[in-house]
C-alpha positions in Angstrom: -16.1 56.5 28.0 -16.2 60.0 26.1 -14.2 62.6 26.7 -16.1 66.3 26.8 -14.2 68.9 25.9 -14.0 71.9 29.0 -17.7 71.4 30.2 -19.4 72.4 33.1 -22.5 71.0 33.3 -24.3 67.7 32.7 -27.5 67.5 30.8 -29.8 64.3 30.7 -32.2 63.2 28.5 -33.9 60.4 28.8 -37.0 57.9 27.7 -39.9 58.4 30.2 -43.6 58.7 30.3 -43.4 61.0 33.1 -43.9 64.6 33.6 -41.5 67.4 34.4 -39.9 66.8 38.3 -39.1 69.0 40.5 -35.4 68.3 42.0 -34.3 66.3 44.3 -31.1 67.5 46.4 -28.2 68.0 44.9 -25.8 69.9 47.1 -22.6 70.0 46.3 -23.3 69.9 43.1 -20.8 68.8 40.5 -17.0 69.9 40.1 -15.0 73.7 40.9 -14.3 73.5 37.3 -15.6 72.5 33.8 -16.6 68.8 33.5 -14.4 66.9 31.4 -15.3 63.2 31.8 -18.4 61.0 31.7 -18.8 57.5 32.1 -22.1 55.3 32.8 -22.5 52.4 35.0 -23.2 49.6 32.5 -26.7 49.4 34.4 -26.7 52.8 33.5 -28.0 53.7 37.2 -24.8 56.3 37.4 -22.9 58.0 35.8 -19.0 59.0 36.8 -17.9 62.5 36.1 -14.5 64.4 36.8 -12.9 67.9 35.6 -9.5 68.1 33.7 -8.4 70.6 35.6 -5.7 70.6 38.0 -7.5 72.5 41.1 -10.1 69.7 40.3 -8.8 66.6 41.2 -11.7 64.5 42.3 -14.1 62.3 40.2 -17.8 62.2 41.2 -20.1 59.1 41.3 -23.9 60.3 40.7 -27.2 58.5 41.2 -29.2 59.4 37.9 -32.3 58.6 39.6 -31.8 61.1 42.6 -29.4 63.2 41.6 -26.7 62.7 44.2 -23.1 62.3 44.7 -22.5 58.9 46.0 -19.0 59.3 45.9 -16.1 61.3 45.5 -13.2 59.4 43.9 -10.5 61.3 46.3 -6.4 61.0 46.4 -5.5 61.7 42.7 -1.7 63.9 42.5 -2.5 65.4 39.4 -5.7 66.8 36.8 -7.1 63.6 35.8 -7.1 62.4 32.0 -9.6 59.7 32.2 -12.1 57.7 33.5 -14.3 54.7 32.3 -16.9 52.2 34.1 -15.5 48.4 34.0 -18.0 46.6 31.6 -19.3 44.4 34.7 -19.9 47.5 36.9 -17.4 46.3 39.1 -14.8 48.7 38.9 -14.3 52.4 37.9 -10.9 53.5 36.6 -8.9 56.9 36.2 -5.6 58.0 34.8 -4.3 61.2 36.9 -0.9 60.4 35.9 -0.7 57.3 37.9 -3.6 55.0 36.8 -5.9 54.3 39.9 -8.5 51.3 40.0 -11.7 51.8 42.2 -14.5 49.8 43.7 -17.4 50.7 42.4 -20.0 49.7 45.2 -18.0 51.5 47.7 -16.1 54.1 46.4 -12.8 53.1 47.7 -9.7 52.8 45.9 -8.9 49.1 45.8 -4.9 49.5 44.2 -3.1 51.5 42.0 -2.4 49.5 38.6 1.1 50.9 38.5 3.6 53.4 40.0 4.4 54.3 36.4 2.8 57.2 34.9 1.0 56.0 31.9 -0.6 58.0 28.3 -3.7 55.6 28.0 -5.3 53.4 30.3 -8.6 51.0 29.2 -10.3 48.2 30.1 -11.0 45.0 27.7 -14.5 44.0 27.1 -15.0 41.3 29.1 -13.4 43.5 32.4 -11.0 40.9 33.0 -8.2 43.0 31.9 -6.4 46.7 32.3 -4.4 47.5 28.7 -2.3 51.0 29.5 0.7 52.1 27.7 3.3 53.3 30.2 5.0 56.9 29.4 8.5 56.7 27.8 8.2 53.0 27.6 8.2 51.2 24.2 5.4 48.9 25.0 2.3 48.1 26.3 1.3 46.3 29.2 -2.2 44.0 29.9 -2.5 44.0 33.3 -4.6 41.1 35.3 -7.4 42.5 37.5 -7.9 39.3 39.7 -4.1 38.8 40.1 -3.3 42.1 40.0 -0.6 41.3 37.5 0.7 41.9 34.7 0.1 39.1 32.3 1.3 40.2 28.3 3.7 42.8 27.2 2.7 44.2 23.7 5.7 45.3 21.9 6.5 48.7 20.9 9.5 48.6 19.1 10.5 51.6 20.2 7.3 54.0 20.2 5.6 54.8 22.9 1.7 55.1 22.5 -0.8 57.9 23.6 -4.1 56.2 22.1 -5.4 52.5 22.9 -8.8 51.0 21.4 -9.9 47.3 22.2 -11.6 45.4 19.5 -15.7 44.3 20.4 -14.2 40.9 20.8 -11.3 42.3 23.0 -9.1 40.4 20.9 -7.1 42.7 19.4 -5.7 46.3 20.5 -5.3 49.3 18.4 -2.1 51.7 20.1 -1.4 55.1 18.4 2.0 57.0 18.3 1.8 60.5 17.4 5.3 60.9 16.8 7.7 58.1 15.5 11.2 58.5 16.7 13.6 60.4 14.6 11.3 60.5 11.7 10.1 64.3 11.1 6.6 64.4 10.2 4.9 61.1 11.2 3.3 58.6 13.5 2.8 55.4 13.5 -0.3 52.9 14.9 0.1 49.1 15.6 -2.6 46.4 16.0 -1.9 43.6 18.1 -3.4 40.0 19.4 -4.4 40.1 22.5 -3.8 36.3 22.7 -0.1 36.1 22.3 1.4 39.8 22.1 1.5 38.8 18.3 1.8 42.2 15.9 -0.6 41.8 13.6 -0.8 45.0 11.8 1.7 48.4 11.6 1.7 51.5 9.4 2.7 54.9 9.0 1.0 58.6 8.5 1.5 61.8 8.1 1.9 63.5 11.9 -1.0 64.9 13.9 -1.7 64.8 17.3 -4.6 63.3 17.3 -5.3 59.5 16.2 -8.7 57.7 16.6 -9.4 54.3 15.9 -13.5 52.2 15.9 -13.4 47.9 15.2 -15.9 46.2 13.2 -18.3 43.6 14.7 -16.1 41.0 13.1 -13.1 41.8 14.4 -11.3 41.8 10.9 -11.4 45.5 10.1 -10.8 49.0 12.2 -11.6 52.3 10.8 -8.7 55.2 11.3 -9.0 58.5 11.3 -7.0 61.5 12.3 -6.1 65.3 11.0 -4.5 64.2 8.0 -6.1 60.2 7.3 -9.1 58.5 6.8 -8.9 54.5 6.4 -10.3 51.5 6.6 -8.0 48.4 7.5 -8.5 44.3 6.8 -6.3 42.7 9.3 -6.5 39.4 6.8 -5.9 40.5 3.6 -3.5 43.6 4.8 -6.0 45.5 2.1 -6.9 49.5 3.0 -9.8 51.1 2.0 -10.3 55.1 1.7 -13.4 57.1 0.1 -13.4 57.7 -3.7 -12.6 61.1 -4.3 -12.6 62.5 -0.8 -9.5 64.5 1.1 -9.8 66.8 4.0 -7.6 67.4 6.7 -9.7 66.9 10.0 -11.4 63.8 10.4 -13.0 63.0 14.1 -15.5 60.9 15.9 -15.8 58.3 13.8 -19.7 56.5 14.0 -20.8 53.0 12.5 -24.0 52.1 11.5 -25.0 49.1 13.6 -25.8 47.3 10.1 -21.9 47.5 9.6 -22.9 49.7 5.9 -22.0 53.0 7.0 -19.5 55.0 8.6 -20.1 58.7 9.7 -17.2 61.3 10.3 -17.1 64.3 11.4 -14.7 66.2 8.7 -12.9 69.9 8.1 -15.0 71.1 12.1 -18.4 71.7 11.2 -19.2 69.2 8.4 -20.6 65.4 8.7 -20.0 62.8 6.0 -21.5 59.1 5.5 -19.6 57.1 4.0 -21.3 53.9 2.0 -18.8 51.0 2.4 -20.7 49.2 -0.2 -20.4 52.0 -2.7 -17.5 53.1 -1.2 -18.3 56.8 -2.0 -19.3 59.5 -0.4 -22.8 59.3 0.0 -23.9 62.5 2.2 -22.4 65.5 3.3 -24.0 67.3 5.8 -23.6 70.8 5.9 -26.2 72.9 8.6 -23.8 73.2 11.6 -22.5 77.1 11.4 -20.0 76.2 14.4 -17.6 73.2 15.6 -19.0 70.2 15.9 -18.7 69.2 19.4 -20.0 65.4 19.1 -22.5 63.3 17.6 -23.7 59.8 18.5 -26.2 57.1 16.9 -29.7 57.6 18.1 -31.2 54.2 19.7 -32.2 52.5 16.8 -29.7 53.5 14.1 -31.3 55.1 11.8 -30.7 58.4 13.5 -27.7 60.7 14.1 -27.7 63.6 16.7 -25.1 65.8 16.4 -24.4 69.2 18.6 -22.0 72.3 18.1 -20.5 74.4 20.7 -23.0 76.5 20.6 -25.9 73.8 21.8 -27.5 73.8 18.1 -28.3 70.2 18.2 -29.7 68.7 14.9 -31.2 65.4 14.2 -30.4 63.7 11.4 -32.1 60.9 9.0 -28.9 58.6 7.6 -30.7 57.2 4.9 -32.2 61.1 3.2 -29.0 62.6 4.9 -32.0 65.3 5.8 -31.9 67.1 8.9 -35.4 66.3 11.2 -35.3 68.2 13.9 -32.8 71.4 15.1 -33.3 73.1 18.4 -30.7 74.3 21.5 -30.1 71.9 24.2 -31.7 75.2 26.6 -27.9 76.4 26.9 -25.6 79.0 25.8 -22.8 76.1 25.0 -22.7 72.2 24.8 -18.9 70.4 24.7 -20.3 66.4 24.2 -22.4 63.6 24.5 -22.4 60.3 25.2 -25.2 57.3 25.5 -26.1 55.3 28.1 -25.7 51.2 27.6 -29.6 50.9 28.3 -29.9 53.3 25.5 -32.7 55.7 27.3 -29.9 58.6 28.4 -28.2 61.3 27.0 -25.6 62.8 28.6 -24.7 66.6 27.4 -22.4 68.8 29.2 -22.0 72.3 29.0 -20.5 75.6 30.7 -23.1 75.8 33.1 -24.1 74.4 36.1 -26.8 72.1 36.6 -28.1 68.3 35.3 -31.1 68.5 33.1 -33.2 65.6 32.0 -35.3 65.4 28.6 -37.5 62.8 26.7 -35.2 61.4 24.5 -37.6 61.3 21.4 -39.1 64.3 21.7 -36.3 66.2 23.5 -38.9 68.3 25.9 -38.2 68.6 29.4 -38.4 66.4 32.0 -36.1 67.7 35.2 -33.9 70.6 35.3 -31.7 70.0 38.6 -30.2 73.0 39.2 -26.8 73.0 41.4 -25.4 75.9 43.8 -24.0 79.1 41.6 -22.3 80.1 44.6 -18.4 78.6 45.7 -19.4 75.7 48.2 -16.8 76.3 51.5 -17.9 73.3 53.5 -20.2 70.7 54.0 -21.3 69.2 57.5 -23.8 67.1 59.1 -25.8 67.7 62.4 -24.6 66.2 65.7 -27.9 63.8 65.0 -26.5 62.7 61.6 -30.4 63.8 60.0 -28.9 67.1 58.5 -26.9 68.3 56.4 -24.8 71.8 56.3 -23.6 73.4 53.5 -21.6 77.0 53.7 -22.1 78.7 50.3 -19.8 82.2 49.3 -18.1 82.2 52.9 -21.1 83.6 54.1 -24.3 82.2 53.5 -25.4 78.6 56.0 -28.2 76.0 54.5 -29.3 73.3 56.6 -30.9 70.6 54.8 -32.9 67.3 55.9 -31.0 64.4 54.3 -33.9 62.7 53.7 -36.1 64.8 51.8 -33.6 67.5 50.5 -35.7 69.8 51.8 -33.5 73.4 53.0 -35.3 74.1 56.5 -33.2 76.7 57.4 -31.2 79.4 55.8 -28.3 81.1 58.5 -26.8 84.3 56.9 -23.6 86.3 57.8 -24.2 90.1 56.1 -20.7 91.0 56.9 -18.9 88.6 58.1 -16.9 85.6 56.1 -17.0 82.2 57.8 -14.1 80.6 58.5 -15.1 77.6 60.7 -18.3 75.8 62.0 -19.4 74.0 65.5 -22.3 72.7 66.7 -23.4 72.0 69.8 -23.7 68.6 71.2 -27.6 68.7 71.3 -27.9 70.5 67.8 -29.7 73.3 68.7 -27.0 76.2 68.8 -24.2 76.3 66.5 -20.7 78.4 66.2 -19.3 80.2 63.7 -15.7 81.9 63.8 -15.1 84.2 60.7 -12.2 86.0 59.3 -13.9 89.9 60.6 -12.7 89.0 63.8 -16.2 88.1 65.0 -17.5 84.9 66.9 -21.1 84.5 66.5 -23.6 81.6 68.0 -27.3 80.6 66.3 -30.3 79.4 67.3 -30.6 77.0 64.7 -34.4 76.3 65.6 -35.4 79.4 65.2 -32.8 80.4 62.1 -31.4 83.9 64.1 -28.5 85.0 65.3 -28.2 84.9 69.1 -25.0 87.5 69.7 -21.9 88.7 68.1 -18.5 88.6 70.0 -15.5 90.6 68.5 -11.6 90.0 69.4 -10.1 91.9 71.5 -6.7 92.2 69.5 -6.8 90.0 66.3 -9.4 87.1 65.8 -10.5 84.1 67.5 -8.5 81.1 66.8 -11.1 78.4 67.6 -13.5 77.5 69.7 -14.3 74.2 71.6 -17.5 73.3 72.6 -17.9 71.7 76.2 -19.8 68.1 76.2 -22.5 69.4 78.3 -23.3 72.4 76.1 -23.3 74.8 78.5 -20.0 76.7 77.7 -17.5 76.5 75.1 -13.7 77.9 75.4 -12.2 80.7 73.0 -8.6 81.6 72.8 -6.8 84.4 70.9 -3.5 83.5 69.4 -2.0 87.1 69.8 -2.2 87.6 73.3 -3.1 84.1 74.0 -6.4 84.5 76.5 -8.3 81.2 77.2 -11.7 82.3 78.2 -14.5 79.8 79.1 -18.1 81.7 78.1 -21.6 80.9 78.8 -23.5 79.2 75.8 -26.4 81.5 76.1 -24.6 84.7 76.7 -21.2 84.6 75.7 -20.3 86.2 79.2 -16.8 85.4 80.1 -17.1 83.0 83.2 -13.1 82.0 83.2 -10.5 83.8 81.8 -6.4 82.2 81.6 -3.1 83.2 79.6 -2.0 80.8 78.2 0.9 79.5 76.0 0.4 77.4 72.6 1.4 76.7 69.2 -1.8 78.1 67.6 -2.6 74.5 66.6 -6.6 73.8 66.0 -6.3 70.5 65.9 -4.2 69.9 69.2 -7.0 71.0 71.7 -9.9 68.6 73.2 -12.4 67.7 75.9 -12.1 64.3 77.5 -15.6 63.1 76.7 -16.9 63.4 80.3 -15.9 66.9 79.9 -14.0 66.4 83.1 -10.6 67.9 81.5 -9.5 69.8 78.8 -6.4 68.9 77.1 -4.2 71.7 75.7 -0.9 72.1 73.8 2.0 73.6 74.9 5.2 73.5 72.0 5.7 69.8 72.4 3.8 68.8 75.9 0.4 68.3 77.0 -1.8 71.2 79.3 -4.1 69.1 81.3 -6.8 71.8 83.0 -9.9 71.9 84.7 -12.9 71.0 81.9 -15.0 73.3 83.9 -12.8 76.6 84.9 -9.9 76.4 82.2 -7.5 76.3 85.1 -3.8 74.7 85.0 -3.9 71.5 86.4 -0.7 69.8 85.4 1.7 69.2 82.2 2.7 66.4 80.6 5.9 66.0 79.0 6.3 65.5 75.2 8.7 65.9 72.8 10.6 68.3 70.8 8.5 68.7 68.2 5.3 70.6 68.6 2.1 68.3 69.2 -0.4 68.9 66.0 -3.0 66.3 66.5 -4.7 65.1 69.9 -7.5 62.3 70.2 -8.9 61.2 73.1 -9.9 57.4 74.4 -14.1 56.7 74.6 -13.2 56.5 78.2 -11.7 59.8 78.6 -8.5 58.2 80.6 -5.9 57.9 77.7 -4.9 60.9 75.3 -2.5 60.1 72.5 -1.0 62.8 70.5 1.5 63.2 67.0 4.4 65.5 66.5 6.0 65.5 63.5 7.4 61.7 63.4 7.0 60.9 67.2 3.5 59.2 68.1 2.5 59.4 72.2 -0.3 58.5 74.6 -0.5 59.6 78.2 -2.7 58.1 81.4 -4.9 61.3 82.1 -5.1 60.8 85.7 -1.9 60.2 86.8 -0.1 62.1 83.7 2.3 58.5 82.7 3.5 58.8 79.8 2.9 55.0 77.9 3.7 55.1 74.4 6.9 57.3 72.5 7.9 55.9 69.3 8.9 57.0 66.2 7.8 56.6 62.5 10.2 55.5 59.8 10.3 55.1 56.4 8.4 51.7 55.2 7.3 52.1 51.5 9.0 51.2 48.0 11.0 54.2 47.4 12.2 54.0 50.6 15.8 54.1 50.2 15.7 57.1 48.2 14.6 59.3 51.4 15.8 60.1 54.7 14.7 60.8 58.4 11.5 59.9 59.6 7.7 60.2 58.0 5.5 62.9 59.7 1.9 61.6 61.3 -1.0 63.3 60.1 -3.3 62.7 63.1 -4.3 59.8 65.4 -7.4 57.5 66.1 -8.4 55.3 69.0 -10.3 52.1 68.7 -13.2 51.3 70.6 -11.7 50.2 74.1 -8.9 52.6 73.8 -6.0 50.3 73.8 -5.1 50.4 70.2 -4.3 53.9 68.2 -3.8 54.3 64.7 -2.4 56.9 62.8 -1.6 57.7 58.5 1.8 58.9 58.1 3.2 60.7 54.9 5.0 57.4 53.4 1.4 55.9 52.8 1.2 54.1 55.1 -0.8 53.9 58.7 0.8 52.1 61.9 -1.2 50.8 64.5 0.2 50.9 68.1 -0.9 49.0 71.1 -0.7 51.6 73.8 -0.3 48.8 77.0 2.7 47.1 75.2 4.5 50.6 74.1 5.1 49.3 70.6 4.1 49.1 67.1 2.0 45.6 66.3 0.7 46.7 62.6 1.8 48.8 59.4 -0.6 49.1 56.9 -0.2 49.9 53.1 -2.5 51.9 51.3 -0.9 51.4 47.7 -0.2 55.3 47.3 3.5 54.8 47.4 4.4 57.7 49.3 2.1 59.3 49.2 0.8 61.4 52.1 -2.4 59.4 53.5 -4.7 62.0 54.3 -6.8 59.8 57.1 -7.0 56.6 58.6 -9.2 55.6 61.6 -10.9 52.4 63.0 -14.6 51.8 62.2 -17.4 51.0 65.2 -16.7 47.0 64.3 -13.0 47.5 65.4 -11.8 47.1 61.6 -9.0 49.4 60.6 -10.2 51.6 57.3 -7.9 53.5 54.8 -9.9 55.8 52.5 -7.5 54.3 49.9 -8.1 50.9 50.5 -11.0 48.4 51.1 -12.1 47.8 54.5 -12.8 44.1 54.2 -9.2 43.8 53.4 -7.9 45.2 56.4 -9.1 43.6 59.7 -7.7 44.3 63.1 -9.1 41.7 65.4 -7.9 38.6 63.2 -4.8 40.1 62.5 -5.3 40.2 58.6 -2.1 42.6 57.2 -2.6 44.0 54.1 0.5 45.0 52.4 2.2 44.5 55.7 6.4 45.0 55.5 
């Protein structure tokens, strides 16, 4: 794993005999802010990428080949501060704070490591293991991945560590401290065994804030580097090595030849030495960059170094002449880092802009340049049909794509208005938008024109729901709360009812037969005619003002969530046959009160069964026929608000934060069940 410093784009280069491609889709395309973070599958078939920003909190799995976002790597509280591939391909891991382990085939999040926050997170070589130092904790832990415990405890005594580095062998551990408690002026580093906890090596230096660390092949020696140090350490003989006649007071990104001979630094910014470890002098120093070095790696091969500024001047390098082959600009205005894939045919390169360019790696020419969105992506949404795929660029401008060959087929633009939500229509051929100007407009999406504008009488449309037929859909003003049912085609009013709600979106439905529309009033249930709009009876709630209704497949049961209370209703005859409420169920509960609100609320396939996330992290699944809860499931977050829960068409519970397989509903399987 590398870390980039504040980049926005990724460039690739890689070794292929092929010509210059066009691109393939890419749509959304990357991160709302710089791209921090790069890791490569060890197949080196994707690559993971997240910002360090703290509006950007999601990491993104991409397919190299095609381009596209797999996954997004959702649910982190905080900017995230690292990310790395498991050597087996297995498992991807980030450190947002809280360290959060991944699967890597599915993009779920199999279990947080910890509920501590932690300063470095890694994993060992053979991916058996998780090292992370906890924050303000004088140790280090090694945590199990099978068991999902923690196995060794690495002893601090009394420093907490910001930096760890595994040895090739994964035998021993390099931890960095950049400050040493109550001792002005220093940190400290410690190298341990892996084995038994043992500390094998410890020393001081002079402070700086940053501390790197590279291991031999043989396991014996580790090179250190920081501002103010530059060292080479036996473990054995306790011996330490540093350059004749050499000082500086930057040293970063330390290289090793893979012959074991050399050892490149970058030195003092924007200068490169090699360092002969036979000699041990000084035996190049390279001196073209004008600007910050950004990063440099070992071409494939080894007898090459590429190095690149922040100002994309990328210069190839012979180590042996210490003469420069090749300089040219990575097509950029900026470039923050690089790192290599494992199969050793990619180069990753990030910069300020946005897009993912692939070059011959020898020759550095060309091969794709995918270009990404410049505009703010609102939303993205797929057809009825599933075979399309809608993207809202700048609040006003609608792509519809085929998902299969990327190709846009239609482009839907709003001149003056800004888009606030989308609908289609059940049979994809007309869709809805609502916009902030007050305006409701419907589209032929086959013919890529607008069909008519409607306005708001007073102050803007709320919503609208589209009937299942198609025919008509509903629109209701909050201010002077008018339902009106309008024709499709026309928009002519055809039903028009006042009407009293609590303005919420998400609390508003047609039973899927379209036979009756269900509508929220405070803390009850409107039931009206799913043709007219008219009143046909209430049902009684609670309290609290409903915020989420789902219907049954059946369209005879409703179920809906308000604030802590969960509910389900017979349609029909308006019986009320579930009212419970949520409670606290998580490991900090003791330290809060009251009751967990629901976010919203699923039905399983025969309708009999609802679930629904709550804030505590967890979901509960209620059987609607007995009036009780039967199931709590935990999703690891620790309260922490689950944003969605839902059952799947197998009848298996799923948890975005969890895997599926894990969670079964039919045999009963509880995961994290209390």
């Amino acid at each position: 794993m590398l870390l980039i410093r504040n980049s926005t784009f990724i460039l690739l280069f890689t070794i292929i005999n092929a010509e210059a491609q066009q691109p393939k889709l890419m749509r959304p395309v990357g991160h709302t802010d710089g791209v921090s973070f790069i890791d490569y599958s060890p197949d080196g078939k994707y690559i993971v990428t997240a910002s360090s920003s703290n509006e950007d909190r999601v990491a993104k799995v991409w397919e190299i080949a095609s381009g596209k976002i797999i996954f997004n790597l959702k649910g982190h509280e905080t900017r995230i501060q690292k990310l790395a591939y498991s050597p087996d391909g297995k498992y991807i891991l980030t450190l947002a704070g809280f360290p959060y382990l991944w699967d890597a085939a599915t993009g779920h999040q199999t279990v947080m490591v910890d509920s501590i926050i932690a300063d470095d997170i890694l994993f060992s070589p053979d991916g058996k293991h998780i090292a992370y130092a906890p924050d303000r904790i004088d140790s280090v832990y090694i945590w199990d991945i099978e068991t999902r415990k923690i196995t060794l405890r690495l002893p601090g005594k009394g420093q907490e560590f910001d930096k760890l580095v595994y040895s090739q062998d994964g035998k021993k551990l390099f931890g960095y401290s950049v400050y040493v408690a109550d001792v002005e002026d220093q940190s400290k580093f410690f190298i341990w065994d892996t084995q038994n906890g043992a500390i094998v090596f410890e020393d001081s230096c002079r402070n700086s804030t940053t501390g790197d660390a590279i291991f031999f092949k043989d396991g014996k020696r580790m090179v250190f580097c920081s501002d103010k140090d530059l060292r080479i350490i036996n473990f054995e003989t306790k011996e330490t090595i540093k350059p004749d006649e050499f000082s500086s007071t930057k040293n970063e990104l330390p290289v090793i030849t893979p012959d074991q001979k050399r050892l490149i630094v970058v030195t003092d910014y924007r200068y490169i030495i090699v360092w002969n470890l036979d000699s041990n002098k000084i035996e190049h120093e390279l001196h073209w960059h004008e600007k910050i070095i950004a990063d440099m790696l070992l071409v494939p091969g080894g007898k090459k170094l590429l190095s690149i500024d922040y100002d994309a001047n990328a210069i190839e390098w012979d180590i042996e002449s210490g003469k420069p082959q090749l300089q040219f600009k990575t097509h950029y205005n900026s470039a923050n880092g690089m790192t290599l894939s494992p199969d050793g045919k990619t180069i990753a390169v990030t910069s300020r802009e946005d897009n993912v360019v692939l070059l011959r790696s020898q020759s550095y020419t060309l091969v794709q340049n995918l270009f990404g969105s410049t505009a703010y992506i609102d939303n993205v949404y797929f057809t009825p049909d599933g075979k399309k795929i809608v993207v809202v660029e700048g609040a006003s401008l609608i792509k519809i794509t085929d998902k299969v060959t990327s190709k846009v087929e239609r482009t839907l633009f709003d001149k003056k208005g800004r888009i606030d939500k989308l609908i289609f229509n059940p049979d994809g051929r007309r869709l809805i938008t609502t916009g902030y100007d007050s305006t409701l407009k419907v589209w032929d999406i086959v013919a890529g024109k607008l069909l008519y504008t409607i306005r708001a009488a007073t102050f803007h449309f709320y919503d609208a729901v589209i009937h299942p037929s198609g025919d008509t859909y509903i629109t209701w003003e909050p201010i002077d709360d008018i339902l009106s049912v309008r024709a499709m085609e026309t928009g002519d009013v055809k039903y028009k009812h006042t009407i009293t709600t609590s303005y919420s979106g998400d609390a508003i439905a047609y039973t899927p037969d379209g036979k009756w529309l269900l509508f929220n009033e405070g803390g009850d249930l409107q039931v009206r005619d799913g043709k007219t709009g008219a009143l046909v009876k209430k049902m009684t709630g609670s309290k609290n003002p409903i915020t989420y209704i789902s219907i049954s497949k059946d369209s005879k049961t409703v179920a809906a969530v308000a604030d802590s209370i969960i509910m389900a209703w017979d349609i029909t005859s308006g019986k009320k046959l579930l009212h419970q409420q949520s409670s606290f169920v998580s490991y900090y509960a003791d330290e809060y009160t009251g009751s967990p609100s629901f976010v919203n609320v699923h039905f399983n396939g025969d309708g009999k069964k609802i679930i629904a996330p709550a804030e505590d992290g967890t979901a509960k699944i209620y059987d609607i026929p007995l009036n009780k809860m039967v199931m709590m499931l935990d999703s690891a977050f620790y309260y922490r608000t689950l944003s969605d829960a839902y059952y799947t068409t197998d009848g298996n519970a799923f948890l975005p934060s969890v895997n599926e397989q894990d969670i079964s509903v039919n045999g009963m399987q509880r995961l994290g069940h209390r």
